[in-house]
Backbone bond lengths (Angstrom), bond angles and torsions (degrees), N, CA, C in turn:
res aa  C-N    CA-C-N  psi(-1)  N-CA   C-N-CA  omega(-1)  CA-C   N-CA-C  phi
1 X - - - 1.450 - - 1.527 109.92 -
2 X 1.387 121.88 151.81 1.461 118.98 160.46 1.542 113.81 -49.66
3 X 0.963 94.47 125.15 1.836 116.95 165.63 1.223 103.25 101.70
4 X 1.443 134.87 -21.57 1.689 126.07 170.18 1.261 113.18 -42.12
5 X 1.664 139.77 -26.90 1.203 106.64 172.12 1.773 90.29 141.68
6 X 1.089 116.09 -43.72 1.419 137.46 -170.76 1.350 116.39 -11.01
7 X 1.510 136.08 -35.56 1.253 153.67 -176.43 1.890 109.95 -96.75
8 X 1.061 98.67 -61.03 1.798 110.55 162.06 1.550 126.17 -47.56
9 X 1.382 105.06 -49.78 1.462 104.95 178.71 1.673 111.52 -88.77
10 X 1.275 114.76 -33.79 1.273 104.61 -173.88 1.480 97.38 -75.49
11 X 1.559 151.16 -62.14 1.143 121.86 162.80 1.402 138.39 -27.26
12 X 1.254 128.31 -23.06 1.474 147.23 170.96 1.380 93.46 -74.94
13 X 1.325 132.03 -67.30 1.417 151.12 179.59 1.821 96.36 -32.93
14 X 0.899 103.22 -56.80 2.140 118.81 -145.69 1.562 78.42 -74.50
15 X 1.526 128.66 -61.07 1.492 115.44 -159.72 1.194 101.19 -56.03
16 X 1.317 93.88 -65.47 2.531 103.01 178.34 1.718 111.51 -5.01
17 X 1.315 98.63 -60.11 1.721 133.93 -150.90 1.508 83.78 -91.78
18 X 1.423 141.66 -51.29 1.684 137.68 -165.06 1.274 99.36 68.87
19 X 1.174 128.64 63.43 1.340 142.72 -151.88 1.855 96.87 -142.56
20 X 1.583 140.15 152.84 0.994 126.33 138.80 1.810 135.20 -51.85
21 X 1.521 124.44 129.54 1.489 104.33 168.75 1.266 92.08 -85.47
22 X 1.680 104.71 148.00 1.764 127.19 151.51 0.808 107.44 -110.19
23 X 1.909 121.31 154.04 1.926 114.23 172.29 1.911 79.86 -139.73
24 X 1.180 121.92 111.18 1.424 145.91 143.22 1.394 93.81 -4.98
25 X 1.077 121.44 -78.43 1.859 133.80 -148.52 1.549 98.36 -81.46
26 X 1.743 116.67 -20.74 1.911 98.11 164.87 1.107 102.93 -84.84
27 X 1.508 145.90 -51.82 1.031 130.38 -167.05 1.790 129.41 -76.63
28 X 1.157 96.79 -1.48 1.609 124.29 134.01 1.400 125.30 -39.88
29 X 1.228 113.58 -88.59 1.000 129.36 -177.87 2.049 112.63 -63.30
30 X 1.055 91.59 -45.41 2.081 108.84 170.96 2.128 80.64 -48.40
31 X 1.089 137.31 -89.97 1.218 166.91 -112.06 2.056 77.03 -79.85
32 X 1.342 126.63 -92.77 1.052 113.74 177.77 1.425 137.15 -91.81
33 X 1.542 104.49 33.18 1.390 125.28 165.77 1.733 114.54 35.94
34 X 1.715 91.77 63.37 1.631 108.58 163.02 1.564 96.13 -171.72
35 X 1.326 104.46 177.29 1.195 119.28 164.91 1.270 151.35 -50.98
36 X 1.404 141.22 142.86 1.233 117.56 -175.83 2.010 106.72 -68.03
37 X 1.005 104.26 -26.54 1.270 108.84 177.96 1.539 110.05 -81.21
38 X 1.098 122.65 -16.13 1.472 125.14 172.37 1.630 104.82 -77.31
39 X 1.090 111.42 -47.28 1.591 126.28 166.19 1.683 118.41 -30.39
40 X 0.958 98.82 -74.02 1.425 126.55 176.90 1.482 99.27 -47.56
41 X 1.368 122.96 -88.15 1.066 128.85 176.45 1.642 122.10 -21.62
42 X 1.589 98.14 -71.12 1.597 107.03 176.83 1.668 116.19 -56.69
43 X 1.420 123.67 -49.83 1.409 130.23 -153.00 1.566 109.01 -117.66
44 X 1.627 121.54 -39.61 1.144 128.92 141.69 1.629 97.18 126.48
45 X 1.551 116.67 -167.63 1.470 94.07 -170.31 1.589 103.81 -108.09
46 X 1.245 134.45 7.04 1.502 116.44 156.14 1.491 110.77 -70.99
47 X 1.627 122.34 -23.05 1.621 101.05 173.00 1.552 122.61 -92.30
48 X 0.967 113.47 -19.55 1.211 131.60 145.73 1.436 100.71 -13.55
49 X 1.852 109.90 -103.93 1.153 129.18 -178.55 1.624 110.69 -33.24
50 X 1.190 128.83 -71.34 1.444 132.76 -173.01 1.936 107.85 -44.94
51 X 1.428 117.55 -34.99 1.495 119.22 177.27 1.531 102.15 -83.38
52 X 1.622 133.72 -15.69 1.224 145.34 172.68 1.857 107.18 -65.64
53 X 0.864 102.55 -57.90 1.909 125.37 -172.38 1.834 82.72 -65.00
54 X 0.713 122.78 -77.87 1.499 125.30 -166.00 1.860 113.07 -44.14
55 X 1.288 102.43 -50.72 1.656 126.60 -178.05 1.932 87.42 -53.23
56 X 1.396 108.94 -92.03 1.508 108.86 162.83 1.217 138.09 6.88
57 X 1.634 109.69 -66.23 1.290 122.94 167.91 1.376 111.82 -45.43
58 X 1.268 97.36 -65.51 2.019 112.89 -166.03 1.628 119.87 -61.84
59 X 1.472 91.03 -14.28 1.508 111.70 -175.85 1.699 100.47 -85.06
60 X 1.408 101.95 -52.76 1.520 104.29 -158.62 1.410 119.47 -70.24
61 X 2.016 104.74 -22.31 1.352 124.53 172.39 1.598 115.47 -63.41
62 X 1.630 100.38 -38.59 2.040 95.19 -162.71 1.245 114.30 -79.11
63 X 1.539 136.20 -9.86 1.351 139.75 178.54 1.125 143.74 -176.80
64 X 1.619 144.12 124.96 0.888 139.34 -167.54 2.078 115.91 -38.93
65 X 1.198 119.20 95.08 1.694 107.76 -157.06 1.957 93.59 -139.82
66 X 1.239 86.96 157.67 1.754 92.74 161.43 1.655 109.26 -90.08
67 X 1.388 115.13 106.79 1.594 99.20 165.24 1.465 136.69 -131.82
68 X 0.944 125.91 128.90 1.621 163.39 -147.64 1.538 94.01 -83.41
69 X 1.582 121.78 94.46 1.521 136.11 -174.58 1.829 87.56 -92.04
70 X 1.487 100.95 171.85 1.823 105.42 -177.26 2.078 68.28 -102.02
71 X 1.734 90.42 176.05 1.386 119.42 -163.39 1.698 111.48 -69.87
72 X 0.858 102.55 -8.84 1.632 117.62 -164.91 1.435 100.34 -114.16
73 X 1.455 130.15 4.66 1.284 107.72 174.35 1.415 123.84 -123.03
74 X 1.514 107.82 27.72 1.412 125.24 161.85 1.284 115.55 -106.26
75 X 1.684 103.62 -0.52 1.476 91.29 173.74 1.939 121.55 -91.17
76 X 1.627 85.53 -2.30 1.695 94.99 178.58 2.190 103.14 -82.04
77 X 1.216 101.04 155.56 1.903 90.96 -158.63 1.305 111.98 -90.11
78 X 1.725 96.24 -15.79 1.632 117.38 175.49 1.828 116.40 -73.07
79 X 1.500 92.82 -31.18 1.484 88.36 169.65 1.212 118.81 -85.55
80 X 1.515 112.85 -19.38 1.654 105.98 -175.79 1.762 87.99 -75.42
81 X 0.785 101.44 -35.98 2.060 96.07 -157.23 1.718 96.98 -62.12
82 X 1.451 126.13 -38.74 1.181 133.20 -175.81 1.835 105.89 -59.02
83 X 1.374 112.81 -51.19 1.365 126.90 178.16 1.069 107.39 -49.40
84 X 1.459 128.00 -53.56 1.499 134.73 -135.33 2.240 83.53 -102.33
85 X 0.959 109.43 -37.41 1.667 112.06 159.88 1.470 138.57 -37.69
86 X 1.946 86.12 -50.44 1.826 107.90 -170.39 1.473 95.88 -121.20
87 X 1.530 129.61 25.60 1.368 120.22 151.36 1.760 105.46 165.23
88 X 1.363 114.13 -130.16 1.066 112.97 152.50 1.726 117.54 -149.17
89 X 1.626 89.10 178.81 1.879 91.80 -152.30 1.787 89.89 -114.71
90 X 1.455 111.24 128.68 1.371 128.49 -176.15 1.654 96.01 -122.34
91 X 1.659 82.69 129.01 1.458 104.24 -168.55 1.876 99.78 -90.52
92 X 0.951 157.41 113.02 1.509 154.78 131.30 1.553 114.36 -27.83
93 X 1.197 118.16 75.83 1.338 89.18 -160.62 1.858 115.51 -117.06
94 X 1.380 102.53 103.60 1.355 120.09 -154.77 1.938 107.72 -95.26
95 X 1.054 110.60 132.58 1.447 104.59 -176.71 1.594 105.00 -78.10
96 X 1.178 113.25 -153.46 2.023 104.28 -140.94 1.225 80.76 -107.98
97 X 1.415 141.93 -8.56 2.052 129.73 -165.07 1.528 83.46 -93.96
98 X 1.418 131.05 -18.06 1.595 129.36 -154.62 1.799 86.57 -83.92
99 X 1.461 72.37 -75.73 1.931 88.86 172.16 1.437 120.39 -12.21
100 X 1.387 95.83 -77.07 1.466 112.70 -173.19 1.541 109.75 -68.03
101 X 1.482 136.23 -36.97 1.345 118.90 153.86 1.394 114.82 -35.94
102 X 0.902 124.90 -66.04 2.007 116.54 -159.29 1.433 93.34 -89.19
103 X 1.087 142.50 60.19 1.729 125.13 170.98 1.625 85.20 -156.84
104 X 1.327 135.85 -93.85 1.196 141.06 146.61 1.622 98.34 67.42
105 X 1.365 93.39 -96.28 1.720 95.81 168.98 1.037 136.73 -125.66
106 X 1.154 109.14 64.27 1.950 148.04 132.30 1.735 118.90 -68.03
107 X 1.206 127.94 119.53 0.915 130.19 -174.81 1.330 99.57 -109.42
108 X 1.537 141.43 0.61 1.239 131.43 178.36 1.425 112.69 -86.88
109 X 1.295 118.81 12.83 1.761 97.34 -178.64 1.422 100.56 -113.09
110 X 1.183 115.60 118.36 1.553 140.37 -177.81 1.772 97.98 -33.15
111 X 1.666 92.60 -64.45 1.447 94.89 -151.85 1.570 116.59 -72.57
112 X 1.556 98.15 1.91 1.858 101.91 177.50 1.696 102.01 -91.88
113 X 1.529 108.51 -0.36 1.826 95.57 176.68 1.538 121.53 -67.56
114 X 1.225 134.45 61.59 0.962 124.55 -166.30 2.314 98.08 -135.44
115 X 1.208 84.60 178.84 1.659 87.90 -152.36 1.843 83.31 -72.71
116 X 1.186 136.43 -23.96 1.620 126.35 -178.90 1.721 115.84 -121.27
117 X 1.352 98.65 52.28 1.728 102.50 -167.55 1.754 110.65 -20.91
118 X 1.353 100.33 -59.30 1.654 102.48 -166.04 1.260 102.17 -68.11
119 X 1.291 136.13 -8.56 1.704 121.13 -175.06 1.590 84.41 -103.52
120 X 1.469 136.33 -11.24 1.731 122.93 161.88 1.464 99.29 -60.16
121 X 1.317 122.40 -79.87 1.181 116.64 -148.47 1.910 105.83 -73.72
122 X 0.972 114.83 -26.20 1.637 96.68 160.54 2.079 111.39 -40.93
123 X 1.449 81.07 -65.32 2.137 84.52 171.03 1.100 113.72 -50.23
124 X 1.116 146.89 -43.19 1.283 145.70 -160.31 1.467 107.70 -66.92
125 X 1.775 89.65 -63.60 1.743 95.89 178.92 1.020 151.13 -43.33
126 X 1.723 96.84 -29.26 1.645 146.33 168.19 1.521 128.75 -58.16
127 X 1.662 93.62 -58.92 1.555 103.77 147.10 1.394 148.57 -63.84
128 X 1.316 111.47 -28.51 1.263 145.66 -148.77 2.174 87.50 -99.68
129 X 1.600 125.83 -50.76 1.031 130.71 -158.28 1.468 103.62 -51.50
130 X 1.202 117.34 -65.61 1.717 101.59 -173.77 1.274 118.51 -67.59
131 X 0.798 147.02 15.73 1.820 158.22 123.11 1.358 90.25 -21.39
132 X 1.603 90.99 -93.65 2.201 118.52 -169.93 1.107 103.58 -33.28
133 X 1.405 123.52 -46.03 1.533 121.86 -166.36 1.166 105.96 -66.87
134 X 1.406 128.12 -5.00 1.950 119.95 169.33 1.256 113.49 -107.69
135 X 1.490 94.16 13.38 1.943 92.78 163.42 1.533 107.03 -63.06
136 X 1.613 101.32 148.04 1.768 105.27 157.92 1.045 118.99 -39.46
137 X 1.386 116.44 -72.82 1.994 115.00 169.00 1.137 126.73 -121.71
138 X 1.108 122.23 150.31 1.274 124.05 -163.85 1.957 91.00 -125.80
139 X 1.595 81.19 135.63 1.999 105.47 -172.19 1.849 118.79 -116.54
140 X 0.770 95.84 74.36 2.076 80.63 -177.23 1.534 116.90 -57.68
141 X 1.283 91.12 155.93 1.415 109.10 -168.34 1.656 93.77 -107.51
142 X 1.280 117.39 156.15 1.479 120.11 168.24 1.700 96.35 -130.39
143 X 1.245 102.77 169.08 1.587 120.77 -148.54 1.660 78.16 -79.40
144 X 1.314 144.84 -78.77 1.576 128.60 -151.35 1.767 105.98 -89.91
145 X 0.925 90.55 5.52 2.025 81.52 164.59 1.420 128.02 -80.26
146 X 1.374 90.70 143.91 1.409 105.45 -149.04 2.005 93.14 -95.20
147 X 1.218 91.85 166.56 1.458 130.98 173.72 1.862 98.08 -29.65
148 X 1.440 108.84 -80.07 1.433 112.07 179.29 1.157 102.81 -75.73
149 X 1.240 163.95 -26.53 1.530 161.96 172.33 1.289 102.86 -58.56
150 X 1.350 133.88 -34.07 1.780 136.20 160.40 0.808 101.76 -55.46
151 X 1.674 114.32 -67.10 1.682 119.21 -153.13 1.185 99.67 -47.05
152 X 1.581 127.71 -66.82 1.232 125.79 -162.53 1.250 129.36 -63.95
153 X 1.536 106.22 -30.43 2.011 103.12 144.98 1.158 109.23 -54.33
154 X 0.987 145.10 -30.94 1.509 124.58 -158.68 1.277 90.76 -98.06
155 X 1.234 147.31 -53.58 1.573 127.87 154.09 1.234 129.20 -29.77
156 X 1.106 123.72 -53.43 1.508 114.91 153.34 1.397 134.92 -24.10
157 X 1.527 100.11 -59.90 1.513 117.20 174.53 0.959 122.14 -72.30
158 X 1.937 138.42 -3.22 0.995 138.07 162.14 0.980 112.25 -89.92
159 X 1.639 131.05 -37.17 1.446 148.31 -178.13 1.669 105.09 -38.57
160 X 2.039 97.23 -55.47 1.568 106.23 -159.76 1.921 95.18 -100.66
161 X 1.173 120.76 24.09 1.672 118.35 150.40 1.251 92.41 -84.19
162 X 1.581 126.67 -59.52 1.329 122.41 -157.11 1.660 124.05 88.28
163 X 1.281 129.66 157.34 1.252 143.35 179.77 2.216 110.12 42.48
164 X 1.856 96.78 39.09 1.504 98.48 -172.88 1.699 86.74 -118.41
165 X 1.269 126.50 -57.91 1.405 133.45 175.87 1.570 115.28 -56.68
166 X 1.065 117.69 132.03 1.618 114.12 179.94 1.850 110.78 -48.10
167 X 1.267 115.69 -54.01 1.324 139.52 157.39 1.562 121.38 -13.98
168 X 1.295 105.60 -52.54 1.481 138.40 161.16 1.610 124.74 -51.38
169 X 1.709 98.63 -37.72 1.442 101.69 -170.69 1.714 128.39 -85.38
């Protein structure tokens, strides 16, 4: 979901690991040189998604990397199936006071423009959950944990899947 962390930790994640970070939604936006919110706006969000699935692909093919999809693109089954193919998919999975702390006042996320933002992303999250729930692992977030205090759960949680870390193998 927006505000779990997704961009923060997996860069935190990628140095840890000496790994490249990728984020789906810059090279998106790098790719047709505007915004994800310009996106939306101009082309709308089924094209969006369909140039998302594609971005993904090309991403997930060129290198072993940590990469950081926007919230909406694990809910397509082709991207989870692609993920769950070319590595595995770690869910952040932050309840809605977490959420709604770091998003709140951000004006860049398209899909919170609406006349009751926080009663969107309660829905969103809602809808959106049995998606996440077919991530490989699933990681909670707690309300004052920090940046490396994730990471290192989330190292953890790859450690004890096993055969995902080189270290592992």
């Amino acid at each position: 979901m927006m505000g779990a962390g997704k961009s923060a930790i997996g860069k935190a994640l990628a140095l840890r690991l000496n790994v490249p970070f990728l984020d789906s939604d810059m090279e998106i936006e790098k790719a047709a040189d505007r915004s994800i919110a310009e996106i939306f706006q101009r082309d709308g969000e089924a094209f969006f998604r369909a140039k998302e699935s594609q971005v993904i692909e090309r991403l997930l093919l060129n290198e072993r990397c940590i990469l950081s999809t926007g919230g909406g693109a694990f809910l397509t089954p082709e991207n989870r199936r692609m993920i769950a193919s070319n590595g595995i998919a770690v869910w952040l999975k932050a309840d809605t006071a977490i959420l709604w702390s770091r998003v709140k006042h951000k004006g860049t996320r398209p899909l919170l423009q609406t006349e009751n933002p926080y009663q969107t992303l309660v829905d969103l999250a809602q809808a959106r959950e049995p998606a996440y729930a077919e991530a490989g692992l699933i990681v909670e977030a707690e309300m004052d944990m920090s940046i490396d205090e994730m990471t290192s759960k989330v190292i953890r949680a790859l450690r004890a899947h096993g055969g995902i870390l080189e270290d592992d193998q």
